[in-house]
C-alpha positions as CSV (number, residue, x, y, z in Angstrom):
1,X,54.6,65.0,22.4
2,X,55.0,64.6,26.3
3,X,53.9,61.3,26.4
4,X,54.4,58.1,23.7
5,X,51.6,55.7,23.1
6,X,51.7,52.4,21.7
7,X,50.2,49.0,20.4
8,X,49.2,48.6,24.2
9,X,47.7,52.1,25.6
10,X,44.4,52.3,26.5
11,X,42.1,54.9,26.2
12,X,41.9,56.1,29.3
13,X,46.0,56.2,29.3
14,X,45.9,58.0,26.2
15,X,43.4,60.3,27.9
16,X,44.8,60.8,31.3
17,X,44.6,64.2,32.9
18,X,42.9,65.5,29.6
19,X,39.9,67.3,31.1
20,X,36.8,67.3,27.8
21,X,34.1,69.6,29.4
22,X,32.7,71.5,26.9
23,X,33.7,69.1,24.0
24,X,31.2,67.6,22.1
25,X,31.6,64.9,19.8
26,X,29.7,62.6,17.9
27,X,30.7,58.8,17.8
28,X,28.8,56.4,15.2
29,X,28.8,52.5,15.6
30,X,27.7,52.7,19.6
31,X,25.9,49.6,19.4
32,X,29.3,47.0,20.8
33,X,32.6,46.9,20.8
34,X,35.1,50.0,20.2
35,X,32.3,52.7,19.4
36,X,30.6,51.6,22.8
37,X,34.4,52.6,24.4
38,X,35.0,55.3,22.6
39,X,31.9,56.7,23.8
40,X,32.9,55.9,27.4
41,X,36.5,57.2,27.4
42,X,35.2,60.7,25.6
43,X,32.3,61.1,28.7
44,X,34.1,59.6,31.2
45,X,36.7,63.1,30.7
46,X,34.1,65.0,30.4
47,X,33.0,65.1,26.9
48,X,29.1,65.5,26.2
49,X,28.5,62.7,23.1
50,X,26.3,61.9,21.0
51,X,26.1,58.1,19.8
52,X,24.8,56.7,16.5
53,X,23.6,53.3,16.0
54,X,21.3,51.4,13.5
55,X,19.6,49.4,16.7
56,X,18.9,52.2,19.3
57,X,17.3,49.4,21.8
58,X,20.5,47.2,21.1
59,X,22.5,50.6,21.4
60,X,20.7,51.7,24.8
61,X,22.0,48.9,26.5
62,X,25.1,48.4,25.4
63,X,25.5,51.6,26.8
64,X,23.9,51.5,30.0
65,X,26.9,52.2,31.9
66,X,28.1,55.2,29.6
67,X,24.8,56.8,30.3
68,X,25.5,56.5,34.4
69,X,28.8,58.0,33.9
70,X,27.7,60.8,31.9
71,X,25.2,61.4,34.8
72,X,28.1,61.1,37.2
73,X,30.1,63.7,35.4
74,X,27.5,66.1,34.6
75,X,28.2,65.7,30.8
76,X,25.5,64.4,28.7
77,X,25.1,61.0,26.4
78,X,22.3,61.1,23.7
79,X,21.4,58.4,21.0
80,X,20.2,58.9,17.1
81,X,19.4,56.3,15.1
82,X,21.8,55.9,12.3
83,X,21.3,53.5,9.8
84,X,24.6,54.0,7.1
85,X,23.3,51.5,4.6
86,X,20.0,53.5,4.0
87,X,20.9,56.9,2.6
88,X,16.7,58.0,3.4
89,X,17.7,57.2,6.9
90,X,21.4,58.9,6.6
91,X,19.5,61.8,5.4
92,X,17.1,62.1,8.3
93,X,19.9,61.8,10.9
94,X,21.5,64.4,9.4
95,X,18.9,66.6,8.8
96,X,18.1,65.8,12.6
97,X,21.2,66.9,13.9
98,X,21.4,70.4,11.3
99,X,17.9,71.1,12.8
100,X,19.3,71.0,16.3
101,X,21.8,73.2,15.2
102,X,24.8,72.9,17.9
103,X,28.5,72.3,16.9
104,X,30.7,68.9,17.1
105,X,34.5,69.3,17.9
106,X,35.2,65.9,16.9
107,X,33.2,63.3,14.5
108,X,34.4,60.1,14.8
109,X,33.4,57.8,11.9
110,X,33.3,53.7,13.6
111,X,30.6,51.8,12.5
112,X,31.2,49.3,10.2
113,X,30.5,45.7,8.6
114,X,33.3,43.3,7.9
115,X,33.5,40.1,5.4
116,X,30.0,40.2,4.9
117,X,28.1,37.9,2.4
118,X,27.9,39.6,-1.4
119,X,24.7,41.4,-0.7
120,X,23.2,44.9,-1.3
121,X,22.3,48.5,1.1
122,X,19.0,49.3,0.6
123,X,20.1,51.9,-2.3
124,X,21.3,49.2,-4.2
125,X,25.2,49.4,-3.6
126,X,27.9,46.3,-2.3
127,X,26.8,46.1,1.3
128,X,30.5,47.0,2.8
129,X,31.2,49.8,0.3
130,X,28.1,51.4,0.9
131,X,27.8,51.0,4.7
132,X,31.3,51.6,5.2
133,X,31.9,54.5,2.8
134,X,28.7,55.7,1.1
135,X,26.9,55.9,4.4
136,X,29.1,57.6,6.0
137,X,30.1,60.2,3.0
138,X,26.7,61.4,3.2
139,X,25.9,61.6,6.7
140,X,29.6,63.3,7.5
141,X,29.3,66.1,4.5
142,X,25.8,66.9,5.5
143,X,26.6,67.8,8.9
144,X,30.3,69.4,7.7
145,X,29.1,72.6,8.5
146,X,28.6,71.7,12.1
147,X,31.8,70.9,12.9
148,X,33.5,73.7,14.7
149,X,36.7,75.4,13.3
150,X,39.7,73.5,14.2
151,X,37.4,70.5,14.7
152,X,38.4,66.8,13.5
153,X,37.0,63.9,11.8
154,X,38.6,60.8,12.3
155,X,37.1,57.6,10.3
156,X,37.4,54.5,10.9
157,X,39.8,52.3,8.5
158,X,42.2,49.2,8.9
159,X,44.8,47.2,7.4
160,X,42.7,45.7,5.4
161,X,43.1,48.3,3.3
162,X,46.5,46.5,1.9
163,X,44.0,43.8,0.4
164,X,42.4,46.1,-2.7
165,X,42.9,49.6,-3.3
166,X,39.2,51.2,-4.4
167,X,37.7,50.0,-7.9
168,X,35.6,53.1,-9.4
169,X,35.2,51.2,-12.3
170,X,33.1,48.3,-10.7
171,X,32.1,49.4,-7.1
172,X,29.1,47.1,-6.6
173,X,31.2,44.2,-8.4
174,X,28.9,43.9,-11.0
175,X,31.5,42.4,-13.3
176,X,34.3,41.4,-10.7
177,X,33.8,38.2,-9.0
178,X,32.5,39.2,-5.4
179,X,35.6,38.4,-2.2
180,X,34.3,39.4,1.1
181,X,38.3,40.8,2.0
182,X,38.4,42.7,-1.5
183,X,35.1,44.1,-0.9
184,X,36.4,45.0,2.9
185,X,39.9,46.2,1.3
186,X,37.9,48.6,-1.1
187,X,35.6,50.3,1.6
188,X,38.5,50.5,3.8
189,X,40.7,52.4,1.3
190,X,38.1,54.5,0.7
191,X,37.6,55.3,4.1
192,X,41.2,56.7,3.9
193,X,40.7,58.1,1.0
194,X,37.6,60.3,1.8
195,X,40.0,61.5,4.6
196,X,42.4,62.8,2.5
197,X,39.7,64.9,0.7
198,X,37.8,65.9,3.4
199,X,41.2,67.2,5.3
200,X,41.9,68.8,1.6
201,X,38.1,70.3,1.6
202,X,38.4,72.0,5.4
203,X,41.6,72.5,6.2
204,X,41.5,76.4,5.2
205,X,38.7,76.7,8.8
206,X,41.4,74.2,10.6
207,X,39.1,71.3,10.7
208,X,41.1,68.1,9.9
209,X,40.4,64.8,8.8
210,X,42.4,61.5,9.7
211,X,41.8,58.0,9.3
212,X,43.0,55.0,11.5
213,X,43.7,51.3,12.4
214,X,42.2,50.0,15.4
215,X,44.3,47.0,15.4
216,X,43.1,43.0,16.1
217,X,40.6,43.2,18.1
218,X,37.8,40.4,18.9
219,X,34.3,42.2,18.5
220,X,31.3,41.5,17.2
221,X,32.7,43.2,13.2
222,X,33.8,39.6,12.7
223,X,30.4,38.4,13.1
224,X,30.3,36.8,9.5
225,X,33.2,35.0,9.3
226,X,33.3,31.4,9.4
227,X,34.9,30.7,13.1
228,X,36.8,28.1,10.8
229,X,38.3,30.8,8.8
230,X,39.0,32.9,11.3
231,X,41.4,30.4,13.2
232,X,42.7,29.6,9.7
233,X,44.0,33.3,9.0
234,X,45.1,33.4,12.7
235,X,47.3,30.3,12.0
236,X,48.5,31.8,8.5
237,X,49.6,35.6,10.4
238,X,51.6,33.3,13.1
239,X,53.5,31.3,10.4
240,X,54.2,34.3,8.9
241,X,55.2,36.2,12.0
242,X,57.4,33.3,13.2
243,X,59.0,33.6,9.6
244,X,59.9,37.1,10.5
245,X,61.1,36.3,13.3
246,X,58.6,38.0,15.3
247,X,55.5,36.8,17.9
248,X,52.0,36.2,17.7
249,X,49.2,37.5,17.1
250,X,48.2,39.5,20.2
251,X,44.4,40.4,20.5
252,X,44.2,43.9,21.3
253,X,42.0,44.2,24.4
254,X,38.5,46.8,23.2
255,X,40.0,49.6,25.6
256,X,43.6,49.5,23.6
257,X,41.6,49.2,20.6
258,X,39.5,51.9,20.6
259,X,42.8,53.9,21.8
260,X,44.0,55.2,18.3
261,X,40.8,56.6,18.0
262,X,40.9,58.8,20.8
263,X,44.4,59.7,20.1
264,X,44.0,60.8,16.7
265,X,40.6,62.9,17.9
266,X,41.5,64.7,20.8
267,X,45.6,63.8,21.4
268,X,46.8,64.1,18.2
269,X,48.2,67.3,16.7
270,X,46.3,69.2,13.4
271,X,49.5,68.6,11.2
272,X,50.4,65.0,12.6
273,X,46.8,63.7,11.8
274,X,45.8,65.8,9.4
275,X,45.7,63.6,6.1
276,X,47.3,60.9,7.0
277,X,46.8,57.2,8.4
278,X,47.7,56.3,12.1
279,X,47.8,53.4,14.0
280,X,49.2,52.2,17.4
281,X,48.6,55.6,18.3
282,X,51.3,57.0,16.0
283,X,50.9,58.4,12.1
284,X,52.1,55.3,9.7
285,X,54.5,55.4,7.2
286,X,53.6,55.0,3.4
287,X,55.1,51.5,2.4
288,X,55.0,51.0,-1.5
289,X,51.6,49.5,-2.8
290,X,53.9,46.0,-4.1
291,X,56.0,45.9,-0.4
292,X,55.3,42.5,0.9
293,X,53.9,43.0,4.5
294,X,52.0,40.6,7.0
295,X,48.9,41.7,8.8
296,X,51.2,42.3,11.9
297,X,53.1,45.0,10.3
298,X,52.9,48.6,10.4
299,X,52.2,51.0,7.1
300,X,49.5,52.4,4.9
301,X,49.4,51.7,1.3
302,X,50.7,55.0,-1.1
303,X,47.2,54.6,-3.1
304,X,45.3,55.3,0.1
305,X,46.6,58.4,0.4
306,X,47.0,59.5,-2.7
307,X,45.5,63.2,-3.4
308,X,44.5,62.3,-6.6
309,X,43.2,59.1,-6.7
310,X,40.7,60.8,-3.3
311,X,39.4,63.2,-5.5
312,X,38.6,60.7,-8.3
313,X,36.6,58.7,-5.4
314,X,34.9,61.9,-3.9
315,X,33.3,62.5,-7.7
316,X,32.3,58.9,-8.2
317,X,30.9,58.6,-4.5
318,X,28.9,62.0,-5.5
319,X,27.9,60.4,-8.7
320,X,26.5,56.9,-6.8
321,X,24.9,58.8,-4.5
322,X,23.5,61.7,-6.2
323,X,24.3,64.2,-4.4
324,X,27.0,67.1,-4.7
325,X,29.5,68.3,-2.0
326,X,30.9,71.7,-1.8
């Protein structure tokens, strides 16, 4: 790699002198935060993009000013409503965009929901697992075929991961008592997970499938959490950071955050990202599923990436949803 990228890049450093005309790439969760500044970065080098968001009015104006720089560039920014925990309306967006026929080179997999209260996706599944993984299984496989050869799709994970592996046996936690971090841990495992598959699926045409960790980063995905909490958990991941030896918790600013996302789309190599978990704009190492880590340290959990245990949630997430996959 010329260049090395950190906790601390930006997107646009990550980007710089990369020249995107002619790529087009699809970005879901354009509504705030990193999906809004993904969006930019990609058009701003000369990507065309499409953004997906549940709330298109929301949307439109959170994107106001990547629409004027997509008219500065001569590139183009469209909208499709995207609403991950209907499946009718995943179905629709999908169909939408196989209708219109032309190719992605990148799908990039944001939107999300964090901590959220126990509740339900209009289909009846836990609202994080089926928003963050259901949603998105059926709108990315449905619109597989348009991604070009030697394309990417890079989803959206975290950390969080590290607090459950998946739970096939009780997805909807109709027997487990319901943790809004569990339930976050599970649908961000699985986003790594369907990955790992996905990569397994495609790789033969060179498309490749990564996952990634944004980092801390203050945006509206925390929305749900009790402010209380939230300075509670930042105090606990000081004490143990001091305990370590090491500093605080840094906030990463949206542009830095969003920055592992752009790396692992467009920077990235095919055998670096293929498969595997980055972060801080670098693939992670696989730290034992018992190793005793704060949320300020690196690593991806072995059962995130394991081949088998990917499969196993591919059939179960065909079952739930009732639809198959080639």
């Amino acid at each position: 790699m010329a260049a090395k990228f950190g906790a601390k890049s930006t997107t646009d450093e990550v980007l710089a002198g990369v020249d995107l005309k002619g790529k087009r790439i699809l970005v879901t969760g354009v509504s705030a935060g990193i999906g809004v500044e993904t969006a930019r970065a990609l058009v701003a080098h000369g990507a065309d993009v499409v953004g997906a968001a549940r709330d298109l009015e929301k949307a439109q104006r959170a994107t106001s000013e990547v629409s004027k720089t997509a008219a500065d560039k001569g590139t183009s920014f469209e909208l499709l409503e995207l609403d991950l925990a209907s499946l009718t309306n995943v179905r629709a967006a999908a169909d939408k965009l196989v209708a219109d026929g032309r190719l992605f080179d990148v799908i990039i997999a944001n939107a999300g929901v964090m901590a959220t209260p126990f509740g339900k996706t209009e289909d009846g599944f836990e609202t994080q697992f089926g928003t963050n993984h259901l949603g998105h299984f059926v709108f990315v496989n449905r619109i597989a075929k348009l991604i070009k050869d030697g394309g990417r799709l890079v989803n959206l994970s975290s950390s969080g991961h590290r607090f459950s592996n998946v739970d096939l046996n009780d997805p909807n936690f109709e027997t487990t008592p319901y943790e809004p971090f569990v339930a976050y841990g599970r649908s961000k495992t699985a986003n790594i997970l369907f990955a790992v598959e996905f990569d397994q699926r495609h790789r033969e045409r060179g498309v490749r499938a990564t996952a990634v960790h944004p980092g801390g980063i203050q945006t509206e995905l925390a929305r749900h959490m009790d402010p209380a909490h939230l300075e509670l958990m930042v105090k606990q991941i000081n004490e143990q950071a001091a305990a370590a030896g090491k500093g605080p918790l840094e906030f990463k600013t949206i542009p830095q955050g969003a920055a592992t996302s752009v790396w692992a789309a467009i920077i990235a190599t095919a055998e670096e990202a293929g498969g595997r978990f980055c972060e801080n704009c670098h693939v992670s190492d696989v730290v034992a599923d018992d190793a005793a880590l704060g949320l300020l340290d690196e690593g991806v959990r072995g059962y995130a990436l394991d081949p088998e245990n990917a499969k196993a949630l591919w059939t179960k997430s065909e079952e739930l949803v009732g639809e198959t996959f080639a």
